[in-house]
Structure formats: C-alpha cells, structure tokens
mmCIF entry with sequence, helices, sheets and N, C-alpha, C, O atoms, coordinates in Angstrom:
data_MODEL
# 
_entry.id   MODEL 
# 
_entity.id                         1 
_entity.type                       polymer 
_entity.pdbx_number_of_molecules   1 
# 
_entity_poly.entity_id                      1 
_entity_poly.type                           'polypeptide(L)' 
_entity_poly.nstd_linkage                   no 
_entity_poly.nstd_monomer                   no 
_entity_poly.pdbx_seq_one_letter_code       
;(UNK)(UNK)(UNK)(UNK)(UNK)(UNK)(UNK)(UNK)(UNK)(UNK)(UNK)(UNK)(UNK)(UNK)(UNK)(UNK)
(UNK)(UNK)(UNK)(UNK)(UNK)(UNK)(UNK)(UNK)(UNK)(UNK)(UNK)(UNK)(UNK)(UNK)(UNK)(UNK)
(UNK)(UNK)(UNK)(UNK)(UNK)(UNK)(UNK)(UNK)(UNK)(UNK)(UNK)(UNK)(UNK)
;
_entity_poly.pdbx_seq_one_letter_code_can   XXXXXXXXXXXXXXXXXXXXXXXXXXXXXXXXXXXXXXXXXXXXX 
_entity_poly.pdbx_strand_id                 A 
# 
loop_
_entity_poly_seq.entity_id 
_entity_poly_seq.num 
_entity_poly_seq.mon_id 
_entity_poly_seq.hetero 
1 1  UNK n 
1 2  UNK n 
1 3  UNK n 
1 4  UNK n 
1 5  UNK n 
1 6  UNK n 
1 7  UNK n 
1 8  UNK n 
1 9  UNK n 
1 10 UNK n 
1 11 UNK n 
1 12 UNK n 
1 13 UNK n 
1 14 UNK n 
1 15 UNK n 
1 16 UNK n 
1 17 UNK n 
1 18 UNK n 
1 19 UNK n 
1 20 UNK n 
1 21 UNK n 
1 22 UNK n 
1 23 UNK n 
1 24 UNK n 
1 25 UNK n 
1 26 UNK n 
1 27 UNK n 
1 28 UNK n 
1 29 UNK n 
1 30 UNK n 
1 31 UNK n 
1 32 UNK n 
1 33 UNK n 
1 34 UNK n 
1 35 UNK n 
1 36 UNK n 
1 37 UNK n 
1 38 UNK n 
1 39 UNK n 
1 40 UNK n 
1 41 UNK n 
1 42 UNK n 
1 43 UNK n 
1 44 UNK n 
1 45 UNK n 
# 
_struct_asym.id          A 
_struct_asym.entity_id   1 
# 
loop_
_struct_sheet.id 
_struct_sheet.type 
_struct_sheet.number_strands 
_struct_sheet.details 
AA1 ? 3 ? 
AA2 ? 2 ? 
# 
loop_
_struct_sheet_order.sheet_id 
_struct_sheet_order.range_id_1 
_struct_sheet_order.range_id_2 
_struct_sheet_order.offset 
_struct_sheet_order.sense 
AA1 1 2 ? anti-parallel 
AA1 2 3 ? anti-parallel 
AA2 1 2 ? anti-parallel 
# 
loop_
_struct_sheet_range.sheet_id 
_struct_sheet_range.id 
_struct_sheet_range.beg_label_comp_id 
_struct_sheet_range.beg_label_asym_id 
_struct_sheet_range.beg_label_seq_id 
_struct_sheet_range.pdbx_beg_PDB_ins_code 
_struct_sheet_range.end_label_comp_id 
_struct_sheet_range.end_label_asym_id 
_struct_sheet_range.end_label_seq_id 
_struct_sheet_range.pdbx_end_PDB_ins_code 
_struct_sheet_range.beg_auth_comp_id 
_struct_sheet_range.beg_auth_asym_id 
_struct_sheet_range.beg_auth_seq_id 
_struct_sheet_range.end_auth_comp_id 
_struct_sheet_range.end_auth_asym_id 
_struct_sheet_range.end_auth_seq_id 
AA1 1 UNK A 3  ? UNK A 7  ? UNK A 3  UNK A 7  
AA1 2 UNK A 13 ? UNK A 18 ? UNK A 13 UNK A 18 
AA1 3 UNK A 24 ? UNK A 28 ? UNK A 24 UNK A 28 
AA2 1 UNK A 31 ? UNK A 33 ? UNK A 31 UNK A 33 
AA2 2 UNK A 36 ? UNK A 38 ? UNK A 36 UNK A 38 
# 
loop_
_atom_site.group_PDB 
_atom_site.id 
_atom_site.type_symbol 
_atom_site.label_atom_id 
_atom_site.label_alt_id 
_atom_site.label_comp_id 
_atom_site.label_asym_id 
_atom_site.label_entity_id 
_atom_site.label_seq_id 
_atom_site.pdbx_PDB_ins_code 
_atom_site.Cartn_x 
_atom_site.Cartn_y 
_atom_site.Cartn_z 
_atom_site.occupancy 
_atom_site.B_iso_or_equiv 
_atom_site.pdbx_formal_charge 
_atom_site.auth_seq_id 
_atom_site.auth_comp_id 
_atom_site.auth_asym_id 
_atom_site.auth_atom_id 
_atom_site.pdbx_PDB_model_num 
ATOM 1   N N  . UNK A 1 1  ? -6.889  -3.926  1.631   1.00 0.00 ? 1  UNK A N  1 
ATOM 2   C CA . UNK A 1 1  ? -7.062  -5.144  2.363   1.00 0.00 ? 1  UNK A CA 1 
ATOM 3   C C  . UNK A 1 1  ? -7.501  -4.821  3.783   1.00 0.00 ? 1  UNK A C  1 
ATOM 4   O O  . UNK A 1 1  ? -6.747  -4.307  4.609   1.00 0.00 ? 1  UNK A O  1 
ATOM 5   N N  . UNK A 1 2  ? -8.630  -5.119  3.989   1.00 0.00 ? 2  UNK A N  1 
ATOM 6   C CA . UNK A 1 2  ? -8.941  -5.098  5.615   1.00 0.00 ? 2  UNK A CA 1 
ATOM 7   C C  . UNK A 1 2  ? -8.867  -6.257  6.585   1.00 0.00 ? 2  UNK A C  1 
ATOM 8   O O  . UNK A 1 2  ? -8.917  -6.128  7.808   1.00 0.00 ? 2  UNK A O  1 
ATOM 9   N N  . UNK A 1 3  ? -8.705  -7.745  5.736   1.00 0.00 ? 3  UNK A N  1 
ATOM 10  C CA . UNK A 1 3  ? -8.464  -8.916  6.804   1.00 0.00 ? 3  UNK A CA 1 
ATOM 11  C C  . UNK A 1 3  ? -8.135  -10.174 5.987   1.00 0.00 ? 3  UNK A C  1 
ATOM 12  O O  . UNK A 1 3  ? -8.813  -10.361 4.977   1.00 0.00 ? 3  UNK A O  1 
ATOM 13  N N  . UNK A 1 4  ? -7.354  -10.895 6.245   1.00 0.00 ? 4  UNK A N  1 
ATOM 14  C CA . UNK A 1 4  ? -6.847  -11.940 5.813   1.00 0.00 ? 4  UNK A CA 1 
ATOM 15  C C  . UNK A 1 4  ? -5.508  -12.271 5.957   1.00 0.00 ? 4  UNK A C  1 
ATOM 16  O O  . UNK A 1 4  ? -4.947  -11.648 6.859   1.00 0.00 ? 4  UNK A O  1 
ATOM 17  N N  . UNK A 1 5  ? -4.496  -13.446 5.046   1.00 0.00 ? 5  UNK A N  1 
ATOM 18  C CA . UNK A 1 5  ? -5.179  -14.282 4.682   1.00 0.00 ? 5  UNK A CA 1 
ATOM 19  C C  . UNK A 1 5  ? -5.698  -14.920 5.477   1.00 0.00 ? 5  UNK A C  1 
ATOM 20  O O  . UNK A 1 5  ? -5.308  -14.821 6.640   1.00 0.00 ? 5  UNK A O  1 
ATOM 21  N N  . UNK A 1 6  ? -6.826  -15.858 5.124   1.00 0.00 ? 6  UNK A N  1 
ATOM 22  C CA . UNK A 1 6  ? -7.455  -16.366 5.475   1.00 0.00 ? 6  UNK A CA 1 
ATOM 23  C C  . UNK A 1 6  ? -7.999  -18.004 4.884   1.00 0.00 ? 6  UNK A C  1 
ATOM 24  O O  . UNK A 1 6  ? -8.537  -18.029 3.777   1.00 0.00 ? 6  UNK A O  1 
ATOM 25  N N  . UNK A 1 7  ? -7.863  -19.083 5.517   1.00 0.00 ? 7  UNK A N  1 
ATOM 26  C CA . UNK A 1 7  ? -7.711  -20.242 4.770   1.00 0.00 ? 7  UNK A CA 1 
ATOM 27  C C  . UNK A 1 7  ? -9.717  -20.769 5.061   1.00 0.00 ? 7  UNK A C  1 
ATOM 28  O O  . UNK A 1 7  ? -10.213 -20.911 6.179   1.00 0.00 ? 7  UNK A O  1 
ATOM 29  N N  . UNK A 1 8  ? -10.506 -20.958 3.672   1.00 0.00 ? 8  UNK A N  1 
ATOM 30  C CA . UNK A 1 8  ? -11.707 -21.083 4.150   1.00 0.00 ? 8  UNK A CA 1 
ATOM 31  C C  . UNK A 1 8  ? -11.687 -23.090 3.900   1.00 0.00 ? 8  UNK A C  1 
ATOM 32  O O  . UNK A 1 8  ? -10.829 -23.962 3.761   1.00 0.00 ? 8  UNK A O  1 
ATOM 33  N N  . UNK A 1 9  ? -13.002 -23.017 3.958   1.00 0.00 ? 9  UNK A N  1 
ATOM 34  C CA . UNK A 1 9  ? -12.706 -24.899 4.003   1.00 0.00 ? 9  UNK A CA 1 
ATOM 35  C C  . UNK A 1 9  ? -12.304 -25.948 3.282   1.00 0.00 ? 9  UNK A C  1 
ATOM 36  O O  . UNK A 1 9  ? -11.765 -27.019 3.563   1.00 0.00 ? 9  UNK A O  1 
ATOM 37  N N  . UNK A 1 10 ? -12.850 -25.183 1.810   1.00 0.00 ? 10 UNK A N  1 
ATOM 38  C CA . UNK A 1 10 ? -12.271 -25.450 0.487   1.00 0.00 ? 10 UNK A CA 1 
ATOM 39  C C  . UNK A 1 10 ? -10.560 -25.805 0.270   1.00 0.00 ? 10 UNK A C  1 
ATOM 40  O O  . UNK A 1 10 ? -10.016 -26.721 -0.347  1.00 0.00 ? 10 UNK A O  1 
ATOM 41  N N  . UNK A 1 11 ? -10.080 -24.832 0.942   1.00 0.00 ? 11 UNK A N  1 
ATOM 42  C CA . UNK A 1 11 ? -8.468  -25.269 0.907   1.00 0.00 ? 11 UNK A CA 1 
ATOM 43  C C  . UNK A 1 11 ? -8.381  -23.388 0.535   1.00 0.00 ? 11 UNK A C  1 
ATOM 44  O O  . UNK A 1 11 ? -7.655  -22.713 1.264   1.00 0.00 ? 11 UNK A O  1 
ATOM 45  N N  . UNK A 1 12 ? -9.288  -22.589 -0.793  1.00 0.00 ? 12 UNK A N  1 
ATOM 46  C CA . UNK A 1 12 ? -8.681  -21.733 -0.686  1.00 0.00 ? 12 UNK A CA 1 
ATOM 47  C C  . UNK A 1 12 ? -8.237  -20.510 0.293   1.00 0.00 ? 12 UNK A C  1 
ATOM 48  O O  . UNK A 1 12 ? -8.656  -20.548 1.450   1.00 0.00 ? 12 UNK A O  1 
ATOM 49  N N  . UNK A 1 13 ? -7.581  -19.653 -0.030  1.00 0.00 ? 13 UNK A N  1 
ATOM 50  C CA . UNK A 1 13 ? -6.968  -18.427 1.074   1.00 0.00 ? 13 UNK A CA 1 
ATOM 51  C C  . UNK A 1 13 ? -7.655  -17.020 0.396   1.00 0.00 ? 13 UNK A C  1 
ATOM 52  O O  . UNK A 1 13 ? -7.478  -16.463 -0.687  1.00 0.00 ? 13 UNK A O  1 
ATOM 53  N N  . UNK A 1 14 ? -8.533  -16.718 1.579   1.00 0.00 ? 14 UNK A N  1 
ATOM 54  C CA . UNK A 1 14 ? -9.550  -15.412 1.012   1.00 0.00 ? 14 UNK A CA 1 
ATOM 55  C C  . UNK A 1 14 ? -8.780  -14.277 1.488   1.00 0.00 ? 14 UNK A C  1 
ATOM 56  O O  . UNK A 1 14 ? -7.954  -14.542 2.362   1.00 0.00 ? 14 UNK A O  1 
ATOM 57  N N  . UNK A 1 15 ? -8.844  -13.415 1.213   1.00 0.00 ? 15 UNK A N  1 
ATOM 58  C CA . UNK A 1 15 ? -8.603  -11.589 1.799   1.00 0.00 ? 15 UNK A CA 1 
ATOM 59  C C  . UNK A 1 15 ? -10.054 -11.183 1.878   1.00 0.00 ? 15 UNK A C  1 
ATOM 60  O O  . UNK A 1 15 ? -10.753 -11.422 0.893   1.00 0.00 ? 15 UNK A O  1 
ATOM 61  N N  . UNK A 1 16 ? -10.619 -10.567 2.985   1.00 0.00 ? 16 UNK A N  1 
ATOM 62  C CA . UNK A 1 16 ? -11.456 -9.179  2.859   1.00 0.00 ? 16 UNK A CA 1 
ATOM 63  C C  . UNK A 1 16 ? -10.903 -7.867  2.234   1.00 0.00 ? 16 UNK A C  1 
ATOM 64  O O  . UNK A 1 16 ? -10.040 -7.275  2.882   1.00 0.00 ? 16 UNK A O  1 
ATOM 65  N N  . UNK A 1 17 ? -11.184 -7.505  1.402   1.00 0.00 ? 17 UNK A N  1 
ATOM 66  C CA . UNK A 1 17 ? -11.093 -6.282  0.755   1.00 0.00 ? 17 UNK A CA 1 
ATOM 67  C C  . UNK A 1 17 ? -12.344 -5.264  0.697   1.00 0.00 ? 17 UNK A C  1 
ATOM 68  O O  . UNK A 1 17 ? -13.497 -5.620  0.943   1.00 0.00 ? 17 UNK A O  1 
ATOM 69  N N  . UNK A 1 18 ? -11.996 -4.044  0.364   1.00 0.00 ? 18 UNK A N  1 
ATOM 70  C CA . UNK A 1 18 ? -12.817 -2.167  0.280   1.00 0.00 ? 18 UNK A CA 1 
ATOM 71  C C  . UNK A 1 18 ? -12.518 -2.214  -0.871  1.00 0.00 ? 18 UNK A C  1 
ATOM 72  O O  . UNK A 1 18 ? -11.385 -2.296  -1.346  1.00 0.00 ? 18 UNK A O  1 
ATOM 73  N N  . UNK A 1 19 ? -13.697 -2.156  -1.501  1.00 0.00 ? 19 UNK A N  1 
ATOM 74  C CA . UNK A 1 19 ? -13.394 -1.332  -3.160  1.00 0.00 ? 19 UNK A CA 1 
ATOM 75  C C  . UNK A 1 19 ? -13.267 -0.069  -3.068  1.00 0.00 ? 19 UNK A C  1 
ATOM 76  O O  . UNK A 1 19 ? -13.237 0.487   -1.971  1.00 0.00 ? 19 UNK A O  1 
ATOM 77  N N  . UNK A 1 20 ? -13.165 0.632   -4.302  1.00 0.00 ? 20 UNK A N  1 
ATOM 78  C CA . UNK A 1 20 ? -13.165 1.818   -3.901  1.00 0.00 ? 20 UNK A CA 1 
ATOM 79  C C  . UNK A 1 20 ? -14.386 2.810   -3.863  1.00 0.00 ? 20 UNK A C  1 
ATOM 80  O O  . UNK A 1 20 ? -14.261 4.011   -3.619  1.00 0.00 ? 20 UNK A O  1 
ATOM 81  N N  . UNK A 1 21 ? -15.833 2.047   -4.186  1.00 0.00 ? 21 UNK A N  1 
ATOM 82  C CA . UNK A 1 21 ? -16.803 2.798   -3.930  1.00 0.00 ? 21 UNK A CA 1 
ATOM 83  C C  . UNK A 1 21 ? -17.644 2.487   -2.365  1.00 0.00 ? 21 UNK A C  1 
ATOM 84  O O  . UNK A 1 21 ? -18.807 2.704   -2.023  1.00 0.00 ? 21 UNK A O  1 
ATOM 85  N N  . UNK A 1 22 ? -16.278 1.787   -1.521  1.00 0.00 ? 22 UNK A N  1 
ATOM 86  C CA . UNK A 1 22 ? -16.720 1.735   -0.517  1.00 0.00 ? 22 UNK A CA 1 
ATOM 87  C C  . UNK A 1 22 ? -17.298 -0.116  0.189   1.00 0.00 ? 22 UNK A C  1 
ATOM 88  O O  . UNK A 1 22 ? -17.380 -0.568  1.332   1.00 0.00 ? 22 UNK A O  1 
ATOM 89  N N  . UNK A 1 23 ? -17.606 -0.757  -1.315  1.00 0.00 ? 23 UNK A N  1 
ATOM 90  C CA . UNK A 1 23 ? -17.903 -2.093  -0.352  1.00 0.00 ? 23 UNK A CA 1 
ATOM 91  C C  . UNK A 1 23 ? -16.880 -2.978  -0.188  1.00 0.00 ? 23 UNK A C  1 
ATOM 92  O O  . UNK A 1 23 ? -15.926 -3.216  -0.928  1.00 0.00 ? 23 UNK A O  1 
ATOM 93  N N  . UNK A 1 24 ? -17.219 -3.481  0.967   1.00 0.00 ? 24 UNK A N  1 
ATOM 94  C CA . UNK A 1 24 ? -15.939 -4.665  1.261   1.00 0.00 ? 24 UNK A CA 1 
ATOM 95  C C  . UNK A 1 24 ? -16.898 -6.100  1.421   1.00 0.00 ? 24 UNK A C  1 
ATOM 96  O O  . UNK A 1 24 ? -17.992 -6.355  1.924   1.00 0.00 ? 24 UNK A O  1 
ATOM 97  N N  . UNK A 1 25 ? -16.015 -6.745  0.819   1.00 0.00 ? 25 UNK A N  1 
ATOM 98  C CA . UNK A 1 25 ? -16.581 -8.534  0.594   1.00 0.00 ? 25 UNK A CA 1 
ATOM 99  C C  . UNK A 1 25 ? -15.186 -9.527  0.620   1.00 0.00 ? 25 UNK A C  1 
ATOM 100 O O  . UNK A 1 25 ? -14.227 -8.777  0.441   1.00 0.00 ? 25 UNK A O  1 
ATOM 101 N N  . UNK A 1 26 ? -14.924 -10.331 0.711   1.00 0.00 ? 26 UNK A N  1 
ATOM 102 C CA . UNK A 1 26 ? -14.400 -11.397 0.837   1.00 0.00 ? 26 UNK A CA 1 
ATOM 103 C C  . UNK A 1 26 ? -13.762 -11.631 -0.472  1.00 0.00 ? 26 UNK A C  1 
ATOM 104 O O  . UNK A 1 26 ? -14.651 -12.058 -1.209  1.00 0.00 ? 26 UNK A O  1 
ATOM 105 N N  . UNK A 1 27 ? -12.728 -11.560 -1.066  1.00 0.00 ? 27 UNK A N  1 
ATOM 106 C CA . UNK A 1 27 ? -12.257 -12.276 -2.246  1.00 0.00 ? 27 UNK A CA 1 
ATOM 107 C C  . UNK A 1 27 ? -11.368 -13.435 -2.500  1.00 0.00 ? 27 UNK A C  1 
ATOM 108 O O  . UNK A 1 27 ? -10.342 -13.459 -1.820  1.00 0.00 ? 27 UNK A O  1 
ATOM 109 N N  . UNK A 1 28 ? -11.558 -14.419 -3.358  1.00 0.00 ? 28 UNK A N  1 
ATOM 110 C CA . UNK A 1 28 ? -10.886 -15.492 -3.269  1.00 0.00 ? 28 UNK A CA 1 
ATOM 111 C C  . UNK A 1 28 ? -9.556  -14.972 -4.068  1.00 0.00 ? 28 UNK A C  1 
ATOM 112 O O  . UNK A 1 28 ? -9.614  -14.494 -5.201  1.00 0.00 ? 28 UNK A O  1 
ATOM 113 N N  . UNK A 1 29 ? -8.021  -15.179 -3.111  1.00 0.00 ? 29 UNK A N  1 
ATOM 114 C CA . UNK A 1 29 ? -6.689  -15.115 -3.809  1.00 0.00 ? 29 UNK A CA 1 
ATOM 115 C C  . UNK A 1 29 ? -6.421  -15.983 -4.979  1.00 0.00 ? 29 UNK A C  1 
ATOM 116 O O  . UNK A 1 29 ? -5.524  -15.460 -5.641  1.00 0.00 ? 29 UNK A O  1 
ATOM 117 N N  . UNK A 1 30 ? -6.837  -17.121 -5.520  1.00 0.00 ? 30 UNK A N  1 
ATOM 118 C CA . UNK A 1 30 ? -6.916  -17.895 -6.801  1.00 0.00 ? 30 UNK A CA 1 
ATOM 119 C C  . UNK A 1 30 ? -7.409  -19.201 -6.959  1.00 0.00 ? 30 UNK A C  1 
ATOM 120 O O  . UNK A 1 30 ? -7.411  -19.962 -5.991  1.00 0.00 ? 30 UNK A O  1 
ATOM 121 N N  . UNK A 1 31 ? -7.862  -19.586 -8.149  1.00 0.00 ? 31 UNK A N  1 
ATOM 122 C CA . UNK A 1 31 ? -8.378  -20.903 -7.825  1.00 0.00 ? 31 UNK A CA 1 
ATOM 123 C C  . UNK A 1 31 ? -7.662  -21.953 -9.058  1.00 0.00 ? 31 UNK A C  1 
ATOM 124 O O  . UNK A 1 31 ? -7.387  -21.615 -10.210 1.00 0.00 ? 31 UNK A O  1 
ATOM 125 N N  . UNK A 1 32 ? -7.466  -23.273 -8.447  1.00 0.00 ? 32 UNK A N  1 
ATOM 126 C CA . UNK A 1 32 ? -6.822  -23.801 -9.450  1.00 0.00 ? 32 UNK A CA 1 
ATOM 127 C C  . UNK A 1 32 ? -7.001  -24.132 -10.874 1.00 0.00 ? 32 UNK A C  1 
ATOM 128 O O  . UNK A 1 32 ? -8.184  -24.474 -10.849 1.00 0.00 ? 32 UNK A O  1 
ATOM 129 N N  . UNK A 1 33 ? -6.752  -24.219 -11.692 1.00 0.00 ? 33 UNK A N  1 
ATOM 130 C CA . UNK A 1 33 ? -6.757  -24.301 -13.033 1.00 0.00 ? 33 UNK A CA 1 
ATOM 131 C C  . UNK A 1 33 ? -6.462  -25.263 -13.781 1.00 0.00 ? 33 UNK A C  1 
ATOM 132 O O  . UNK A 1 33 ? -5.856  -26.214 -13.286 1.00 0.00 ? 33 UNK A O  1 
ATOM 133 N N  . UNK A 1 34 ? -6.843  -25.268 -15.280 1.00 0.00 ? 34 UNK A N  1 
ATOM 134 C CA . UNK A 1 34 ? -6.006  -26.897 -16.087 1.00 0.00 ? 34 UNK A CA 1 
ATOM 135 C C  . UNK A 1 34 ? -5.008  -26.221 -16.452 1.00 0.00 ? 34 UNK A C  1 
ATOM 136 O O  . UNK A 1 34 ? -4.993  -25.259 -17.220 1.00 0.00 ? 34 UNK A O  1 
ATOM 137 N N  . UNK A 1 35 ? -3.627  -27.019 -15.570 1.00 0.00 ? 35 UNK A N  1 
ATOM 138 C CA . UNK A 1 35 ? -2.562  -27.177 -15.649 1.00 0.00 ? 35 UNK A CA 1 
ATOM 139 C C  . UNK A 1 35 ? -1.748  -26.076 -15.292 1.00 0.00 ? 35 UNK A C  1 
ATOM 140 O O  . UNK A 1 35 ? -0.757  -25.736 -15.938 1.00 0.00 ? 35 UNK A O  1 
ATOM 141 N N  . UNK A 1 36 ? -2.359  -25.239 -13.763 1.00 0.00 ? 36 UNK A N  1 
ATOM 142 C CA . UNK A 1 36 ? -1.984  -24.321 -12.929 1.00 0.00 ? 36 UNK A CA 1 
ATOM 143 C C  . UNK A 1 36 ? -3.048  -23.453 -12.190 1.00 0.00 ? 36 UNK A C  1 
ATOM 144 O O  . UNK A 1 36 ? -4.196  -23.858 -12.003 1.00 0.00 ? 36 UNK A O  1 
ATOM 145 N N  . UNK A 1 37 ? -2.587  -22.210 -11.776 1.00 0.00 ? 37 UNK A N  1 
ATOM 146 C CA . UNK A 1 37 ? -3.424  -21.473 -10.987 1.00 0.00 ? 37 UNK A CA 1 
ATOM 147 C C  . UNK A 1 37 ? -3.682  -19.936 -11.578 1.00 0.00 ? 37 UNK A C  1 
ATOM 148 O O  . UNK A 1 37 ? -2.890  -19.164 -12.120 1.00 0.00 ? 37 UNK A O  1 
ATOM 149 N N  . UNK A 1 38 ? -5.320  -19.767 -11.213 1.00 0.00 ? 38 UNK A N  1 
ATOM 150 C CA . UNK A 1 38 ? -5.621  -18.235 -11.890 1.00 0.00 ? 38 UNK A CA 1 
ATOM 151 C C  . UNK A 1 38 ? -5.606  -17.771 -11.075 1.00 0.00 ? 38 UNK A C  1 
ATOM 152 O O  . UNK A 1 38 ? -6.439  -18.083 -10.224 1.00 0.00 ? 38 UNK A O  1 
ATOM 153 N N  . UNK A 1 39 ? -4.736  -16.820 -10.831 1.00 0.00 ? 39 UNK A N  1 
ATOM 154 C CA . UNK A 1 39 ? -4.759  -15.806 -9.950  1.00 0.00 ? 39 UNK A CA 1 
ATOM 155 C C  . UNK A 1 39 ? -5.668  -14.604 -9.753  1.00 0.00 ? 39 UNK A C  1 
ATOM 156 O O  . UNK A 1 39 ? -5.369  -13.615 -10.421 1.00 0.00 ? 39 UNK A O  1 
ATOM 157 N N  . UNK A 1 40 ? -6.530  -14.531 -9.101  1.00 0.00 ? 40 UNK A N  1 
ATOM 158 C CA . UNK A 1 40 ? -7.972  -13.427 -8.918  1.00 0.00 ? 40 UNK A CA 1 
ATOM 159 C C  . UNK A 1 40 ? -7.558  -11.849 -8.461  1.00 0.00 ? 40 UNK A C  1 
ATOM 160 O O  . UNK A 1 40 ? -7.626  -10.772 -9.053  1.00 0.00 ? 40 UNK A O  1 
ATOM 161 N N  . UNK A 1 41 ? -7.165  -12.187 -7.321  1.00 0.00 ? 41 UNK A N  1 
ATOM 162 C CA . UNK A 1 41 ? -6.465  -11.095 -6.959  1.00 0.00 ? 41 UNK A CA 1 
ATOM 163 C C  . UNK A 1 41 ? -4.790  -10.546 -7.103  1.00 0.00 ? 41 UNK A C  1 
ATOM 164 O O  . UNK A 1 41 ? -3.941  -10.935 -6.302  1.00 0.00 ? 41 UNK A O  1 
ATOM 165 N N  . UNK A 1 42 ? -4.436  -9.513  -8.337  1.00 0.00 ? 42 UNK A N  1 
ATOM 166 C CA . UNK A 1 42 ? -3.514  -8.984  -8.439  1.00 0.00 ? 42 UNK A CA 1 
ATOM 167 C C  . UNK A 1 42 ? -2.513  -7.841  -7.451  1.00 0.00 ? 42 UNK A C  1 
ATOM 168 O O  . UNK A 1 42 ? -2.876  -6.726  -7.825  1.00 0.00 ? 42 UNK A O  1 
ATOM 169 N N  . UNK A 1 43 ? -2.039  -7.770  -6.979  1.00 0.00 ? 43 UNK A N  1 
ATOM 170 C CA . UNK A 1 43 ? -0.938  -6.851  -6.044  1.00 0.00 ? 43 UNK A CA 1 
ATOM 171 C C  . UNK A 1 43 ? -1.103  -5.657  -6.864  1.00 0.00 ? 43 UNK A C  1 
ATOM 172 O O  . UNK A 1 43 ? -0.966  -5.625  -8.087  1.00 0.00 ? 43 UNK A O  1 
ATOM 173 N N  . UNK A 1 44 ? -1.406  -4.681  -6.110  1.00 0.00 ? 44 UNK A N  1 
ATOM 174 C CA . UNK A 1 44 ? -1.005  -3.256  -6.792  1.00 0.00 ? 44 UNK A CA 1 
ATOM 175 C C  . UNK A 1 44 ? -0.262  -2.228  -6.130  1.00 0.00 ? 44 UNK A C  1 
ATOM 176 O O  . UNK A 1 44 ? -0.880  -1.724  -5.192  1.00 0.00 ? 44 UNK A O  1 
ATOM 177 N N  . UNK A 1 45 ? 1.142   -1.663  -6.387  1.00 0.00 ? 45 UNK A N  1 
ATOM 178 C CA . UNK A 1 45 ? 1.937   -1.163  -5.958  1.00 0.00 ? 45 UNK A CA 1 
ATOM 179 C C  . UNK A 1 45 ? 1.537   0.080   -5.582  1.00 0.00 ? 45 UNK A C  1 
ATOM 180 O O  . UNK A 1 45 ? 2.334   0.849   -5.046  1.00 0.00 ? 45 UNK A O  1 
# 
C-alpha cells in the first residue's frame, strides 16, 4: 500500500497500491453487490 484510504466521488474508498512487478495504480477496496459487498482487495498477512 503506498496511499489511501481514500474516499473517490462515487462513495467508493480506493488504496494506491505496488504490484509486485513494480506498477502502482489505484485500486477500488469493494463494490456493492446483489445483496452485499465484493470485496476486491484482500488483506495479506
């Protein structure tokens, strides 16, 4: 994670993230769903 959260206009909450071959882009934390939320970005210990 290099920056976030971050609330964009939509309502959702982005992170900047580094992959690991080096690029970093903006990822959306989840978007809502029928009859809950998909979570995009997983936590890794």
């Amino acid at each position: 994670m290099l920056e976030g959260p971050a609330t964009g206009p939509e309502g959702y909450t982005w992170w900047r993230i580094r992959t690991d071959d080096g690029r970093s882009r903006w990822a959306v934390e989840g978007v809502p769903e029928t009859g809950g939320f998909l979570q995009t970005l997983i936590p890794v210990p």
